[in-house]
Structure formats: structure tokens, C-alpha cells
C-alpha positions in Angstrom: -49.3 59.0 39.2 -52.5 58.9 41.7 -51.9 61.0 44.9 -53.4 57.8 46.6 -50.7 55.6 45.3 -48.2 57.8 47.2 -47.7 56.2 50.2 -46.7 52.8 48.4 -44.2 54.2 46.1 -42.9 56.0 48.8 -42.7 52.9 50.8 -41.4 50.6 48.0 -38.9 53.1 47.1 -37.4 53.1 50.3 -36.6 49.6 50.4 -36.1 49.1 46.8 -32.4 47.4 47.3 -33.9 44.7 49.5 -34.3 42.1 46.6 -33.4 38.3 47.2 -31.8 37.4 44.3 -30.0 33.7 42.7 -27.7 33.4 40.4 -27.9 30.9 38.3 -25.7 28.6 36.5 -26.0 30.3 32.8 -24.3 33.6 34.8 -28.6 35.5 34.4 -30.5 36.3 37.8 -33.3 35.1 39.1 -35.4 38.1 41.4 -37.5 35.8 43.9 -38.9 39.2 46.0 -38.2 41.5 48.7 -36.3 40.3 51.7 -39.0 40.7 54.3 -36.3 40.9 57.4 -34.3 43.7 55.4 -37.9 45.5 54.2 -38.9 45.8 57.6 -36.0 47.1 58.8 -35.6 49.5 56.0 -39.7 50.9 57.2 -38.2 50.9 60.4 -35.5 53.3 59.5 -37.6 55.7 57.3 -40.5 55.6 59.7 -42.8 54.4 57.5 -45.7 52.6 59.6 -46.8 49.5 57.5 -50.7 48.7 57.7 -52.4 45.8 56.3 -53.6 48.2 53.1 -50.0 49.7 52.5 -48.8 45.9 52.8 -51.2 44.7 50.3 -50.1 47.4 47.5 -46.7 46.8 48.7 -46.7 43.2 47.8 -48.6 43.5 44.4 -45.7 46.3 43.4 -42.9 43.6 44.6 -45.2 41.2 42.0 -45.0 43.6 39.2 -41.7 44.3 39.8 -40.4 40.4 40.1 -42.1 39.7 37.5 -40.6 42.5 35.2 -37.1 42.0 36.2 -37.5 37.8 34.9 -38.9 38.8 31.7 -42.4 38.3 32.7 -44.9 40.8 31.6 -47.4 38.5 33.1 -49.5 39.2 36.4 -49.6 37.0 39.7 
């Protein structure tokens, strides 16, 4: 891993359990993303300060991520 990539993993890491998630009716999961509220709250806690940069690379891991958990392997 980069050292300049730290600050995002750090950050995603720490609110990792924040997913919104639907169950569907053939019992598999559907990820939708983080949930913002719970995200920021979670920063809050580990005093992470969240800029407009560390958002950005925030929001493209949660893509990645999203995408990977539904069996996607495609990019947004």
C-alpha cells in the first residue's frame, strides 16, 4: 500500500460496519453504500477530520467496495 493512501484506509476502516444493506426476497443481500449519518458519526468518534479530498477517496473505496460485495468487478 501507498503511504498517501493512509489516511483513507484509515478512515474507511473505521466506519467499515456502516453499510445500508436490503435483503432481498431470494434470502442474497444487496450492499447500496455507507450510511452517511452512521459514517459521520463514526469520523466523529475516531476524530478523523473529513476534507473534500479524504471524502472523494472515501466515496470511490465505498464504490469498489459496493460493487465487490454484489458481484460486480465493474467500476462506477
Amino acid at each position: 500500500m501507498w503511504p498517501e493512501n493512509w489516511s483513507a484506509v484509515k478512515a474507511f476502516l473505521s466506519v467499515s460496519t456502516q453499510w445500508n444493506a436490503i435483503g432481498r426476497m431470494d434470502g442474497s443481500v444487496y450492499w447500496q453504500g455507507l450510511d452517511y449519518a452512521g459514517a459521520e458519526r463514526g469520523f466523529a468518534m475516531a476524530e478523523i477530520a473529513i476534507d473534500a479530498a479524504l471524502w472523494a477517496d472515501i466515496r470511490l473505496m465505498e464504490a469498489a467496495a459496493r460493487n465487490r460485495l454484489n458481484g460486480s468487478m465493474e467500476t462506477d
